[in-house]
N, C-alpha and C positions, 0 to 999 in steps of 0.2 A: 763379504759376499756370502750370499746364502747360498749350500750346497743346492739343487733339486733332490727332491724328493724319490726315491728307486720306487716307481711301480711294484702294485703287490703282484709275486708270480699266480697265475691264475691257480685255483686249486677246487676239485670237486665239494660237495657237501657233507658233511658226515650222516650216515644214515643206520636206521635197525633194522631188522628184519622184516620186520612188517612193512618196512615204506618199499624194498623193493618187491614183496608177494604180495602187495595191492596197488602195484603202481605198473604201467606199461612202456610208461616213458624210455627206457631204459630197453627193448625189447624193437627190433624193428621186424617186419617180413619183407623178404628180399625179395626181387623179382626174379627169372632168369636171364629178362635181359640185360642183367648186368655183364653177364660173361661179354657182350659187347660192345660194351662202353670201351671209349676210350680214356687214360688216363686223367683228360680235362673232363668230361664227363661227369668221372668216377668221381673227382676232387669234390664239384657240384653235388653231387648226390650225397655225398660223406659228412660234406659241411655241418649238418647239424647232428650228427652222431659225432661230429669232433669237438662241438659244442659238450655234448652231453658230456665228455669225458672232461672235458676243460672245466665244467661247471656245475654238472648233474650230479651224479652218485659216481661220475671215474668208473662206470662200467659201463658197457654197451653188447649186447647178443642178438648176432644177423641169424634170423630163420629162415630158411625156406627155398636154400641153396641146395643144388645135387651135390655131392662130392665123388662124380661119376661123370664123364671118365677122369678121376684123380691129376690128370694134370692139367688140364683147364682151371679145374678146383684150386690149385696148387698156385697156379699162374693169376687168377682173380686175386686170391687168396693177400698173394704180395703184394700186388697191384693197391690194392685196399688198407695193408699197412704203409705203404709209401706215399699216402694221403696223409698220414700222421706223424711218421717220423722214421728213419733211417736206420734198415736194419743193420744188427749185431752179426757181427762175422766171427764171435767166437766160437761156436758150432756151425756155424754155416747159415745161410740165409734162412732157411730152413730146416727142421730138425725134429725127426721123426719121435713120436714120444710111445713108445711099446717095451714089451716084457723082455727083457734080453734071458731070463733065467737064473740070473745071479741075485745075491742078496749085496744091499748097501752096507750091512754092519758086516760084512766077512771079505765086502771089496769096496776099493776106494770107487765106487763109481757113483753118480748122481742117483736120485729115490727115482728121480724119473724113467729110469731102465729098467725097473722091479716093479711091481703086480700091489707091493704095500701101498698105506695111505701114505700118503708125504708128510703128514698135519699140514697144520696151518702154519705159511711161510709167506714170504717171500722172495721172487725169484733172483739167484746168484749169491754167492758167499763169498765171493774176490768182490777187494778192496775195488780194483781199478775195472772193473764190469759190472755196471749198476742200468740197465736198461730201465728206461724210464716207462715203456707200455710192454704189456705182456699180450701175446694171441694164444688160443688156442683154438683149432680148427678141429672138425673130427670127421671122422672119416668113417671107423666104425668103432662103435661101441661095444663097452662087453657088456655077455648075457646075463652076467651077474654083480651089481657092485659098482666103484668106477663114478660116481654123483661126484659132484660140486658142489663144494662150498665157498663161500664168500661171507668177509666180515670188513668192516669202514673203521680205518685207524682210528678219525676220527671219536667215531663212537665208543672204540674199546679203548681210550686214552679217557675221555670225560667218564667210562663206567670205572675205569682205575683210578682216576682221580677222586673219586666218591668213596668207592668203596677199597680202595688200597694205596691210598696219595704214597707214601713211604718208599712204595716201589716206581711207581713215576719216574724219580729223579734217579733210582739204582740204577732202569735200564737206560737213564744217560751216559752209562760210563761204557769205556772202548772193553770190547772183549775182544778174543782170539776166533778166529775163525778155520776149520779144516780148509783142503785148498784139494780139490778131485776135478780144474779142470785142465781139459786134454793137453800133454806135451808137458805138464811140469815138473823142473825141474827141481833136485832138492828142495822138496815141499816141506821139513820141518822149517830152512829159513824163508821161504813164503810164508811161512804160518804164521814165526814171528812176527812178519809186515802186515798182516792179513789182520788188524786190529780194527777195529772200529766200534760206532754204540748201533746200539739195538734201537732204542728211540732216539730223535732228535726232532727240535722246535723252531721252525723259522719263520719269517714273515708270511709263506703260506698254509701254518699251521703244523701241524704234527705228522710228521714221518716215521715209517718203520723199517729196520732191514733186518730180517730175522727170520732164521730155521732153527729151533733150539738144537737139534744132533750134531749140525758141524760146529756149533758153539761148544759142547760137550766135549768132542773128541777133538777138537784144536787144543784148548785148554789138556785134555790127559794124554797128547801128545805131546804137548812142550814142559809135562809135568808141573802143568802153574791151576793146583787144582780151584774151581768155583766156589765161592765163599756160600754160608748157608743163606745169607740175605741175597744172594746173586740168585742162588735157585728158589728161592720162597718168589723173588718176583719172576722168574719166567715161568714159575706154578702160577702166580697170579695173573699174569699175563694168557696164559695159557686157559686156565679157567673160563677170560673175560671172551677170549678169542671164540672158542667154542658155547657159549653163553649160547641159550635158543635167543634172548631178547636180540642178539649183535649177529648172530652166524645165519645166513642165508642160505638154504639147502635146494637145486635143482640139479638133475640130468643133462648132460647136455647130449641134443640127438644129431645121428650123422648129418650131415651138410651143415651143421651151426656153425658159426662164430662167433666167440669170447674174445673180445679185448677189454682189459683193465688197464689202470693206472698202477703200476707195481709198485709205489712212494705210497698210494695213500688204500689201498685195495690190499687184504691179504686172502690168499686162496690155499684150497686145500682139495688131493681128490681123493677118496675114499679106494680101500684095497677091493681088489675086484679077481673075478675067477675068468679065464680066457676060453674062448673056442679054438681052441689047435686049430681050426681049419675055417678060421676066421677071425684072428688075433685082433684084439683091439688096436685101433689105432690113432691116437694124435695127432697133429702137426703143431710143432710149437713156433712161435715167432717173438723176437725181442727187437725192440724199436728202442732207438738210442734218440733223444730230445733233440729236435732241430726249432728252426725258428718258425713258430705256431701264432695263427694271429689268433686274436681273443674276439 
């Protein structure tokens, strides 16, 4: 008897940076009567921006929303990722992205509570929390600083494979990863558990999960230090990432919405300077894979 053949999972395109700063597809203008759609509605209207993520570039940016009064904003906001997939409650449905004052390297707490760049990541560092679409909403911007970037694994796997193949297969192997989310307990034996690879290849192509710092400090917490071919490739990796040909540079302005695919999309936001009496602000959202028709 012949097995059937598994359907390939759907996966966006690899793209540079020029296909998305010459391209609109990827770009929608909202209305504001979305605020009154109703869920069936919404689904309707999303459909082909759910498209684009299934099959386009895995990015998608709503313009031309108010994010005024904030909880209308707030409430579309969800509404809109629950046409895609089913949020992450490990921060809560929602989750404010602002400067707390503290530094990442002097406390275990996420980059996204600090005012630095994050580089280029991917979002979550635990094994068992991997959200499969990323949002980011904005609310207000800072006055200074604060851009987006975006680069297509895709594309920064075939520029390694050209120009660094060697490191390709390094960052298939499991590393250690730090563990800063909330309530854990004895985080060095999380850490130990907290292994896994930075690339990985499957039927719908090339995946990433990767923040090189809590790679870093996972590894010089459990004293299991990085070999020098381990960091020659996340130097290479890291090089390919911020490449002008592969890294995508926009703003994003209040009332936008970002959603990515966080498997095949890696993002990054640049450090930015705040208004005290106008603090920058995000909303983040993590969409965990439900059943998406194609």
């Amino acid at each position: 008897m012949i097995s059937p053949i598994a359907p390939t999972p759907p996966a966006p395109k690899p793209w540079l940076a020029a296909d998305l700063a010459g391209c609109s597809d990827w770009i929608v203008q909202a209305s504001p009567a979305l605020f009154s759609f109703d869920q069936e509605q919404l689904q309707a209207w999303f459909a082909p921006l759910k498209h684009q993520l299934l099959h386009g570039y895995g990015v998608v940016l709503i313009r031309g929303l108010s994010p005024e009064p904030e909880s209308n904003f707030r409430r579309l906001y969800l509404a809109i990722g629950r046409c895609l997939g089913t949020p992450d409650l490990t921060y809560g449905e929602l989750y404010d992205v602002t400067d707390s004052g503290e530094s990442y390297l002097t406390k275990a707490i996420p980059v996204s509570q600090t005012r630095a760049s994050t580089s280029m990541h991917t979002d979550s560092s635990r094994l068992e929390t991997h959200p499969r679409w990323v949002g980011l909403a904005c609310v207000q911007q800072a006055p200074v600083g604060g851009g987006s970037r975006l680069a297509s694994v895709g594309a920064v796997v075939a520029h390694l494979q050209q120009h660094a193949p060697e490191c390709v297969e390094r960052l298939q192997q499991s590393f250690y990863r730090d563990v800063v989310t909330p309530g854990a307990v004895d985080p060095l034996a999380l850490i130990a558990n907290n292994r896994f690879p930075v690339l990985t290849v499957g039927s719908d192509g090339a995946s990433l999960r990767y923040m090189r710092y809590w790679i870093e400090k996972g590894h010089q917490r459990l004293n299991q230090p990085l070999s020098t071919n381990d960091l020659q490739a996340f130097d290479a990796l890291d090089a390919a990432l911020n490449h002008p040909r592969c890294c995508h540079t926009f703003q994003l302005c209040e009332g936008d919405i970002l959603l990515i695919d966080n498997r095949k999309v890696v993002h990054d936001r640049d450090a930015y300077e705040d208004d005290p009496c106008r603090p920058r602000k995000l909303i983040r959202l993590w969409l965990n894979e439900k059943s998406l028709g194609r």
